[in-house]
N, C-alpha and C positions, 0 to 999 in steps of 0.2 A: 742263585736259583731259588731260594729259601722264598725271597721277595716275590717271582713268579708263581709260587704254589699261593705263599698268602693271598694274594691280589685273584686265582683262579685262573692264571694264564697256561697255556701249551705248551710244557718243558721242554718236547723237540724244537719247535721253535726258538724255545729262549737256548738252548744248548746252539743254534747255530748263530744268532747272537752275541753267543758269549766268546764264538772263535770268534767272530769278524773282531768282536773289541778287543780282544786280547792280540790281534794280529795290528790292529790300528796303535792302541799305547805303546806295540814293540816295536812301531817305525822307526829306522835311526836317525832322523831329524830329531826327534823329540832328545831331551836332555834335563830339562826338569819335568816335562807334561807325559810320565811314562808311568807304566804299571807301580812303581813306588809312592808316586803319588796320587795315583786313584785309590789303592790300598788305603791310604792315610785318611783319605776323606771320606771315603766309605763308613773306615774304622771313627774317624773322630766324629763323623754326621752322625751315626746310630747312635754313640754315648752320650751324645749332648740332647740329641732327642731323647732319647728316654730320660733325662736330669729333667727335661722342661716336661715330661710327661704324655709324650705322642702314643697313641693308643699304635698298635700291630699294622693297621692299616697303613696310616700317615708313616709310622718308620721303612715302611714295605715301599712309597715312593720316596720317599729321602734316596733310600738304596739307590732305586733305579736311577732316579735323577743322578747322586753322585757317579755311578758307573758311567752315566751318560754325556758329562758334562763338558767333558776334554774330548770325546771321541772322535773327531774332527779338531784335528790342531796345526794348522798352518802359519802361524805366526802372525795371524791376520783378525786382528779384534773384529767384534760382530760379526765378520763372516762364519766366524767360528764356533761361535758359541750360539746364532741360527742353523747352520750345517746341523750341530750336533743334536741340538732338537728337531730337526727333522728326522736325522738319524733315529733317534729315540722312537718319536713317533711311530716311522714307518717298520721299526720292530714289533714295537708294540702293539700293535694294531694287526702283524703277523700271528701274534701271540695268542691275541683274540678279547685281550683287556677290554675292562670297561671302558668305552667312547669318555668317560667322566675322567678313569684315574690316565688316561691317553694321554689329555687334556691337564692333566695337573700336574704330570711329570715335566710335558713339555714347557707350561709355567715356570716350574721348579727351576729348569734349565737353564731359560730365558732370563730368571732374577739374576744369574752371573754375568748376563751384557754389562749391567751401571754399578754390581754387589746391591738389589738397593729390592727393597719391597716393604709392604706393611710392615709397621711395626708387631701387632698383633698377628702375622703370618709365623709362626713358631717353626713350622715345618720347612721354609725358607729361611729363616734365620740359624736354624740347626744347618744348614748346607752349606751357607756364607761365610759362617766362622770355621766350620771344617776347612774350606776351601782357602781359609788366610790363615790356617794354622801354623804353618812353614812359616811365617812374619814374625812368630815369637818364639824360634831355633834359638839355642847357642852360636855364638857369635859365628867358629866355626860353621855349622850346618848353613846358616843364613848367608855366610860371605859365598860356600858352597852352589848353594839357590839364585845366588845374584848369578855368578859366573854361567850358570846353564841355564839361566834365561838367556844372558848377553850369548851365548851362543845358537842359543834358537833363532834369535834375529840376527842371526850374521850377515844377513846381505843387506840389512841398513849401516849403515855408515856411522864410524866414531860420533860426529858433530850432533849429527839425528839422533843414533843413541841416548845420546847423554842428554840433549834437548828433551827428549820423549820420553826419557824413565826419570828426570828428575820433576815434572810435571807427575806423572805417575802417583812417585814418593810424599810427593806436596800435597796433592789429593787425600793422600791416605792416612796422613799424617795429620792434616786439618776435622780429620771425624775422630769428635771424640763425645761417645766413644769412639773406638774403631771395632769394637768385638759389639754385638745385636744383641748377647747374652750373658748372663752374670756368670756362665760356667767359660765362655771365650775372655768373657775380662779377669777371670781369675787365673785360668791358665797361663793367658798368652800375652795380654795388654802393654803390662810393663816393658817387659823384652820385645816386642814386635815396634812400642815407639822408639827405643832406642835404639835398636837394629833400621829403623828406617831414618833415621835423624841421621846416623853415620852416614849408611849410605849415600843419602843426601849431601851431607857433607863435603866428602869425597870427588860428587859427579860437580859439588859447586865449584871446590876449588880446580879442577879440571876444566870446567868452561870459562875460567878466570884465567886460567894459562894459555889459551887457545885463544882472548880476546888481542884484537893487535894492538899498540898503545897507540893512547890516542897525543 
């Protein structure tokens, strides 16, 4: 709500806002995209914004944006991550926000379709490394995060699985960096490539046992 006052928005509004989202992240489909982890990106977006030095304003849509991000989560890329900026939007604009920060949330939002915007966009780059902060867990936490994604998509199939999230891992693996900020590469860098190299690993040897001989 803090975020709402600063920005000048309508706290009854954002208070009925804040149930729907708080109703949407306690869906029980979700398993890793739940109040735990809106929490974390909330919490890690503000502090790495303010390291890069976002004045009150810019941290006021980081908020929102992170609050926004996951709010719509079907296990359905792109669809989900425009749902949820709509979602945002069509709050926001209940709220009575500026048409401008509307408009920049719903950007903010939008940079989680590819993780990918200006380099020079600070206020997007504070959101992105929040949002892959889980990458650089203790072994523990991160085998944790695998298992409850694998169970968000449980109605895709072993084969697709492991086809799909080892593409994923290869992707993420391939940017380096993989953190947009010197406070994400300090944190998280190390442990998130080798927590995704494992991974990796794992899903290879897997689709090597599954190949039939030739």
């Amino acid at each position: 709500m803090q975020a709402l006052v600063t920005l000048g928005g309508d706290l009854e509004a954002g208070a009925r806002a804040a149930a729907d989202l708080a109703a949407r992240y306690a869906q029980p489909h979700r398993r890793y995209h739940t109040t735990e982890h809106l929490e974390a990106v909330v919490r890690e977006s503000r502090e790495i914004g303010a390291e890069l030095g976002l004045d009150a304003r810019d941290l006021a849509l980081v908020a929102l944006a992170a609050c926004a991000h996951d709010v719509v989560y079907d296990a359905n890329p792109g669809h989900d991550e425009r749902h949820s900026a709509d979602w945002a939007v069509s709050w926001l604009e209940a709220a009575g926000l500026a048409a401008s920060d509307v408009l920049r949330v719903e950007e903010l939002v939008l940079t989680t379709l590819g993780h990918d915007a200006p380099a020079e966009d600070l206020a997007a780059s504070a959101l992105l490394d929040a949002d892959l902060a889980t990458l650089g867990a203790s072994d523990a936490a991160y085998d944790e995060y695998s298992r409850s994604v694998r169970a968000e998509y449980a109605a895709v199939s072993d084969a697709d699985w492991v086809t799909g999230r080892a593409k994923v891992l290869a992707s993420l693996l391939g940017r380096d960096p993989l953190y947009r900020t010197a406070a994400g590469r300090s944190r998280w860098e190390a442990a998130a490539k080798r927590n995704l190299a494992r991974e990796l690993a794992v899903l290879e040897t897997r689709a090597a046992g599954d190949r039939p001989d030739r």
